[in-house]
C-alpha positions as CSV (number, residue, x, y, z in Angstrom):
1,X,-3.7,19.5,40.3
2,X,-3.3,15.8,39.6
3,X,0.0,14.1,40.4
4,X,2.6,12.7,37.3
5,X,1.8,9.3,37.9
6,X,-1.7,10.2,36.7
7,X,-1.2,12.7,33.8
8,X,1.2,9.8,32.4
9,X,-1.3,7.3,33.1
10,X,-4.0,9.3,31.2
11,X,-1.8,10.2,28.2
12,X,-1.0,6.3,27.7
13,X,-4.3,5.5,27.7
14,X,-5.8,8.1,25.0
15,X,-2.8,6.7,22.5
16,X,-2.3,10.3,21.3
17,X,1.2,10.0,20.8
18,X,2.9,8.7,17.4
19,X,4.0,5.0,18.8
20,X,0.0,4.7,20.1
21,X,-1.6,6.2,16.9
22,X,1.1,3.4,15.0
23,X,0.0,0.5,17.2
24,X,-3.9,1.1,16.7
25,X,-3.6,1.7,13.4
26,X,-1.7,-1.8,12.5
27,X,-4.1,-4.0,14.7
28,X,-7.3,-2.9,12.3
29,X,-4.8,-3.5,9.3
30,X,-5.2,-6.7,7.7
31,X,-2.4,-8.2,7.0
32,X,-3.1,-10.8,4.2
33,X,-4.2,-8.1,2.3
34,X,-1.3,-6.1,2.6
35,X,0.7,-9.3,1.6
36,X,-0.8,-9.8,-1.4
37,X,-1.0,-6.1,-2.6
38,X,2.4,-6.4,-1.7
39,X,2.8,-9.5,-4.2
40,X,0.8,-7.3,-7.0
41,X,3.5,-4.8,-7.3
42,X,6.3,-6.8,-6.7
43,X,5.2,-9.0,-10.0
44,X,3.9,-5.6,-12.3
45,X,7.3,-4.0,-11.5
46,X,8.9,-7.0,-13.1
47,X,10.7,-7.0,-16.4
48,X,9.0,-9.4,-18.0
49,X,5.6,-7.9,-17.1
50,X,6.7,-4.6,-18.6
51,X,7.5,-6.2,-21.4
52,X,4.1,-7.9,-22.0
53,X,1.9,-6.0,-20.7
54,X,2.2,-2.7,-20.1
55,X,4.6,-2.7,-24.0
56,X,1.1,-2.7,-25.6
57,X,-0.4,0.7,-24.4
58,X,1.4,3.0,-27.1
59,X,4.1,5.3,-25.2
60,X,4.2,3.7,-22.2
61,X,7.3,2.1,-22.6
62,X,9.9,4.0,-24.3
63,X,13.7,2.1,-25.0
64,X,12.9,-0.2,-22.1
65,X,11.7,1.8,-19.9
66,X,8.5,3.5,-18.3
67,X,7.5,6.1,-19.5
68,X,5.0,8.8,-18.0
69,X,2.1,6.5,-19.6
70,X,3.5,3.0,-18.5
71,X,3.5,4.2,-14.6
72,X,-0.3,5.6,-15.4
73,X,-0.7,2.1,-16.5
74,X,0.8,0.7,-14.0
75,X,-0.9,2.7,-11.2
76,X,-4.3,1.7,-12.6
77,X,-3.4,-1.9,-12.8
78,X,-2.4,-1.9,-9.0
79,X,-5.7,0.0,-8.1
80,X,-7.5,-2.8,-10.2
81,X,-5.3,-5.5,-8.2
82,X,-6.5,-3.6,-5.1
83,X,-10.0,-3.8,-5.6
84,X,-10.1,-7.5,-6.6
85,X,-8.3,-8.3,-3.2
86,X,-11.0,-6.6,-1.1
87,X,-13.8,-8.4,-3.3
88,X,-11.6,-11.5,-2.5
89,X,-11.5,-10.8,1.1
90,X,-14.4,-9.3,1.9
């Protein structure tokens, strides 16, 4: 039977534990990607985008806010964001 040392040894290198599987999948992530998806929705979930943008679909803005069409709007703009960053990128 092997010793501790070696069992923990072992288990540190597979990364099969929640902090390994984290830190492998964050160094294939990249990051100015994420940053600028990040951007995306911070600008569509802005008033004044609402307002002229997503305003024009009818329903999807009801007394101000979204309603169950404006975040189907909204969804499909951030996909659309999403796919222009990766042609950008890649």
């Amino acid at each position: 039977m092997p010793s501790t040392k070696t069992r923990s040894k072992k288990r540190n290198e597979s990364r099969d534990d929640l902090g390994g599987l984290l830190i492998t999948a964050s160094s294939s992530v990249e990051w100015k990607k994420v940053f600028l998806l990040w951007l995306v929705f911070i600008l569509m979930n802005t008033e004044i985008f609402i307002e002229k943008c997503v305003s024009r679909f009818d329903g999807a803005v009801v007394d101000g806010n979204l309603a169950m069409k404006g975040t189907l709007v909204m969804s499909i703009t951030l996909v659309i964001g999403y796919i222009f960053i990766d042609l950008l990128y890649s």
